[in-house]
Backbone bond lengths (Angstrom), bond angles and torsions (degrees), N, CA, C in turn:
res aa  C-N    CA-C-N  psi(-1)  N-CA   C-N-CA  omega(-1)  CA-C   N-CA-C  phi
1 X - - - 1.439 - - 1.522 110.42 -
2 X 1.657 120.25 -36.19 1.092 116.86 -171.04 1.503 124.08 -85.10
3 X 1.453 109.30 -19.55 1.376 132.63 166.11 1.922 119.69 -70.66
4 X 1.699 99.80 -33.09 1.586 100.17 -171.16 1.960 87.66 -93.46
5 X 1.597 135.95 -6.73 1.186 120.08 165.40 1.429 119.99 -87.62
6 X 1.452 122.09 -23.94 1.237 123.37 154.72 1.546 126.04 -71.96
7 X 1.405 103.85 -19.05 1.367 90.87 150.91 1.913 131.02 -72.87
8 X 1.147 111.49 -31.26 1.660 119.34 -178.92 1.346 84.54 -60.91
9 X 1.209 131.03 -54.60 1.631 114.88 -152.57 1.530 91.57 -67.13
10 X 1.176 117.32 -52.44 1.917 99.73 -166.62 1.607 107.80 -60.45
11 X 1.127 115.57 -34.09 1.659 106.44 173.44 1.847 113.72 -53.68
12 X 1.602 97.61 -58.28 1.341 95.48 -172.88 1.552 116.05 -56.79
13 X 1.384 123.94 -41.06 1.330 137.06 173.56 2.188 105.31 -57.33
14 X 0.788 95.77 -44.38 1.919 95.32 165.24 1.212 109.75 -61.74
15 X 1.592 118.27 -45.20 1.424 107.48 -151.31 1.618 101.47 -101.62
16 X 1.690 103.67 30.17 1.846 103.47 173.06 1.800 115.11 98.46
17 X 1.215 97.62 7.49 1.398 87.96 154.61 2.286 84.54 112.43
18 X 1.322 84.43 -163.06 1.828 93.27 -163.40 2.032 84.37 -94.41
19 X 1.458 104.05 -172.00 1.254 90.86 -160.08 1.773 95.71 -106.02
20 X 1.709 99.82 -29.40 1.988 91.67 -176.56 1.891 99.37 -62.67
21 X 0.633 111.28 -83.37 2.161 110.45 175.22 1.098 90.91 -6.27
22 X 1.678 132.60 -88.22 1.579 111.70 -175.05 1.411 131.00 -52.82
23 X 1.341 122.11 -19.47 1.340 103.33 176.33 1.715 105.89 -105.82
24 X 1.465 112.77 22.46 1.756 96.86 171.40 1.469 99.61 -99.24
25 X 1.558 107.43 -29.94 1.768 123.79 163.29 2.020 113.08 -43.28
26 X 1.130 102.90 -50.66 1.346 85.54 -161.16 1.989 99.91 -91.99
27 X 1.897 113.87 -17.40 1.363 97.08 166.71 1.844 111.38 -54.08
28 X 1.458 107.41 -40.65 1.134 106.30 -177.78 1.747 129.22 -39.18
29 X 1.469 93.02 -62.32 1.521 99.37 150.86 1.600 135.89 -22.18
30 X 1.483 87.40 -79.03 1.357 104.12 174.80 1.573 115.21 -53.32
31 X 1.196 135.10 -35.53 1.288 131.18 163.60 1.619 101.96 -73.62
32 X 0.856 145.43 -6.46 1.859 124.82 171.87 1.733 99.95 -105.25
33 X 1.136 122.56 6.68 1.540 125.61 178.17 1.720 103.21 -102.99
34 X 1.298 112.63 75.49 1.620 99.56 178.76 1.608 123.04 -45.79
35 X 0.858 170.48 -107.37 1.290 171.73 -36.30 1.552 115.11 20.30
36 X 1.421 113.36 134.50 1.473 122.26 173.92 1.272 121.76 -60.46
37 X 1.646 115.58 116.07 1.603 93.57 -178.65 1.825 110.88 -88.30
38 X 1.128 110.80 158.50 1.356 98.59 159.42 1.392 123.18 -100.34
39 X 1.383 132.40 137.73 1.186 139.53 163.23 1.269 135.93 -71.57
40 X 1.179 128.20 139.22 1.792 112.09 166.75 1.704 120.49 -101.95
41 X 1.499 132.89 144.51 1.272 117.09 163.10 1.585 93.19 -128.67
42 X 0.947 119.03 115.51 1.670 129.93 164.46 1.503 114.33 -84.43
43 X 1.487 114.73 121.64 1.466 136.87 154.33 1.377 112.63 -79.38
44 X 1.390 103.59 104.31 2.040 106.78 161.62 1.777 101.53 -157.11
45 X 1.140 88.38 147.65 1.716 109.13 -173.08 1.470 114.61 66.71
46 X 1.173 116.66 33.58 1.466 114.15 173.91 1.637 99.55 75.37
47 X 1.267 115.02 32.56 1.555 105.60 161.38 1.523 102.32 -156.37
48 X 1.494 88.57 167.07 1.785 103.38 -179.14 1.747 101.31 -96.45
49 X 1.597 96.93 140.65 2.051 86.46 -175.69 1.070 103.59 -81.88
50 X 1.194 120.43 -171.12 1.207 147.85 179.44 1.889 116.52 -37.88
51 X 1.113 122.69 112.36 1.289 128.63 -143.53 1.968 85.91 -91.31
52 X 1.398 101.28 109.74 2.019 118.12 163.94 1.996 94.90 -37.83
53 X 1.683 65.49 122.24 1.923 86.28 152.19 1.356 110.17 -105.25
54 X 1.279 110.57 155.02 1.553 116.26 147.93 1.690 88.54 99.24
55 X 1.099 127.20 47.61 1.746 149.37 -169.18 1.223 98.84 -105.72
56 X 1.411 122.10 113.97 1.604 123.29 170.14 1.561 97.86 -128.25
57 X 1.669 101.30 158.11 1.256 107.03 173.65 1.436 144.71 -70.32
58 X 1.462 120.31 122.41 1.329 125.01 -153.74 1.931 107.68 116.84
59 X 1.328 106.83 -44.81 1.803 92.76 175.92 1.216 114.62 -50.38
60 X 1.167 103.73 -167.01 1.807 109.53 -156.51 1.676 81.14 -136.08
61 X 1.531 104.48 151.45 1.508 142.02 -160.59 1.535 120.69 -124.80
62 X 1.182 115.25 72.58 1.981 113.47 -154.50 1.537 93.69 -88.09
63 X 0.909 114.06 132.70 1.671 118.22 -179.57 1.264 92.46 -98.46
64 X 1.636 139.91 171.38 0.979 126.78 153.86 1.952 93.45 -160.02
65 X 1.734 95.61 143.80 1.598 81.69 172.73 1.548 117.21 -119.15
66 X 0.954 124.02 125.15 1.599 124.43 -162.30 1.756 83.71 -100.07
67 X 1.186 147.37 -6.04 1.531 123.83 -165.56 1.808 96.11 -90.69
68 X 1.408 91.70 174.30 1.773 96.07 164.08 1.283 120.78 -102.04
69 X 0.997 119.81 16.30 1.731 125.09 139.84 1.577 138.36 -62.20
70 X 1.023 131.21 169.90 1.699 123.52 155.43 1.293 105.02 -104.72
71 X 1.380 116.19 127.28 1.152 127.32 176.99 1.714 119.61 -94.92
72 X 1.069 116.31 -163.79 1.829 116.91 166.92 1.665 96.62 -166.51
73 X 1.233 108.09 151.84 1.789 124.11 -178.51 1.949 89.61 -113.44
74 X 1.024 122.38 103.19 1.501 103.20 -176.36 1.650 116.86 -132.09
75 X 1.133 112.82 110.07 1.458 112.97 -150.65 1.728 106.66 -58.12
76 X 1.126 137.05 142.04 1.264 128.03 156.37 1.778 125.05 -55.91
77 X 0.983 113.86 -33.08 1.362 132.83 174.59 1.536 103.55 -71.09
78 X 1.229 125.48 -20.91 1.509 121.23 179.67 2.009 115.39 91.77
79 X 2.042 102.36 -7.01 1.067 78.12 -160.77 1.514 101.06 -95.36
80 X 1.110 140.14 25.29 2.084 137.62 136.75 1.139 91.72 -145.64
81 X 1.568 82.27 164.56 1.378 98.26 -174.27 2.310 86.21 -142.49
82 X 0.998 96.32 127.58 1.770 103.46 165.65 1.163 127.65 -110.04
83 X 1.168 140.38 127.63 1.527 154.75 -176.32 1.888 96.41 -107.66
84 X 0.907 111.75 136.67 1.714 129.69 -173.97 0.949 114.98 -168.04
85 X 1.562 107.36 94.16 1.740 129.87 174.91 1.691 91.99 -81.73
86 X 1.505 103.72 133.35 1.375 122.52 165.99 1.036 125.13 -15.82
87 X 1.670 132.31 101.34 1.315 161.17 160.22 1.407 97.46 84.75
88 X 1.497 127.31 37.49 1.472 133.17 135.14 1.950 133.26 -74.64
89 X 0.873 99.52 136.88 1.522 106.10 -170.40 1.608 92.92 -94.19
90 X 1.846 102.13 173.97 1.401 109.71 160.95 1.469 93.62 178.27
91 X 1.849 101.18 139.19 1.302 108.61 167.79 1.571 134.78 -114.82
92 X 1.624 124.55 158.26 1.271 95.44 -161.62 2.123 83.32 -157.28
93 X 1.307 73.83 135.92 1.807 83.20 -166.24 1.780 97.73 -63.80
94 X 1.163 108.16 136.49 1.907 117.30 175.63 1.560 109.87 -72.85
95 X 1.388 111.59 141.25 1.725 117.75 177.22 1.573 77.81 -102.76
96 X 1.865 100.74 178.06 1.349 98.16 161.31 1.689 122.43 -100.98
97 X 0.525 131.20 147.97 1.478 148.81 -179.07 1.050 119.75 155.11
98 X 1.954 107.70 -170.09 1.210 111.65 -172.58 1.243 93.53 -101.82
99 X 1.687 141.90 167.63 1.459 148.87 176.95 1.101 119.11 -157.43
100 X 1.630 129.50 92.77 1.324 114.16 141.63 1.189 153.07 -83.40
101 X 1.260 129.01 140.89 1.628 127.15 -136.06 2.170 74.61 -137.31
102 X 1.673 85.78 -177.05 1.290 91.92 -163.37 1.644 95.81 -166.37
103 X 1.259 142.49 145.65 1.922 133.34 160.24 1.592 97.49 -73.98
104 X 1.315 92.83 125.86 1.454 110.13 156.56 1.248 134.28 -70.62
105 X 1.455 101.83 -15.13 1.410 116.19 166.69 1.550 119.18 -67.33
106 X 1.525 111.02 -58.75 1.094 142.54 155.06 1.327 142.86 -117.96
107 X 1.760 101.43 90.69 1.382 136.74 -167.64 1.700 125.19 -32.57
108 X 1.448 92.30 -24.80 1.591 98.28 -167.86 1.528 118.42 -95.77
109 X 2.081 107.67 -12.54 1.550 97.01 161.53 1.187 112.40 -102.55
110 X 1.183 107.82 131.95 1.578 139.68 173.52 1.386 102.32 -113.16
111 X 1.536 106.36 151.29 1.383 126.51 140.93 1.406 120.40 -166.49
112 X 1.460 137.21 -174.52 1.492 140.97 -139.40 1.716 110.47 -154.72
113 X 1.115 94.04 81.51 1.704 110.08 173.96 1.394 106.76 -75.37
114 X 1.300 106.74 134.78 1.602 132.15 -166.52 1.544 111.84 -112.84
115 X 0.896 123.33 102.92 1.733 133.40 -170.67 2.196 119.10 -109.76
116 X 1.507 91.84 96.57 1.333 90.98 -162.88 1.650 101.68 -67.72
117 X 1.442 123.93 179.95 1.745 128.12 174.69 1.580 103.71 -61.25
């Protein structure tokens, strides 16, 4: 008995250690790896909705245009620019900062997405 339990330990010790240690190790992980959220900003009626809080860097940015226009998401800073023909989507990974963008189509909607670290 005492020979076939010193054997499990040398297996388990080869094969990376015992198995709870590895799996409180890799929940650990897995809790310091946030996951990307994705966001939505919807275009309809000649406006952009309601601009997502809670935007960190690396989520994803779904434009989408529900109007019957072509719209554009177009950063002032130069760094995207979106084209969105009527009830086309598009996604675009978030930096952090602040950004106001504006349609190039139509100059007068603006708004200012906020991108935490």
């Amino acid at each position: 008995m005492l020979r076939m339990m010193t054997l499990l330990v040398i297996v388990l010790s080869l094969a990376g250690g015992f198995a709870p240690a590895n799996a409180a190790h890799a929940v650990k992980q897995a809790a310091a790896a946030q996951p990307h959220r994705v966001h939505m900003i919807v275009i309809d009626k000649m406006q952009y909705g309601p601009m997502p809080t809670g935007v960190r860097a690396g989520d994803i940015i779904e434009w989408t245009n529900h109007d019957i226009l072509e719209h554009s998401a177009t950063a002032r800073d130069g760094s995207f620019d979106v084209d969105l023909k009527p009830g086309a989507s598009m996604r675009l990974k978030a930096t952090a900062g602040s950004v106001t963008f504006f349609c190039k189509f139509h100059p007068t909607m603006t708004a200012t997405l906020v991108v935490a670290r």
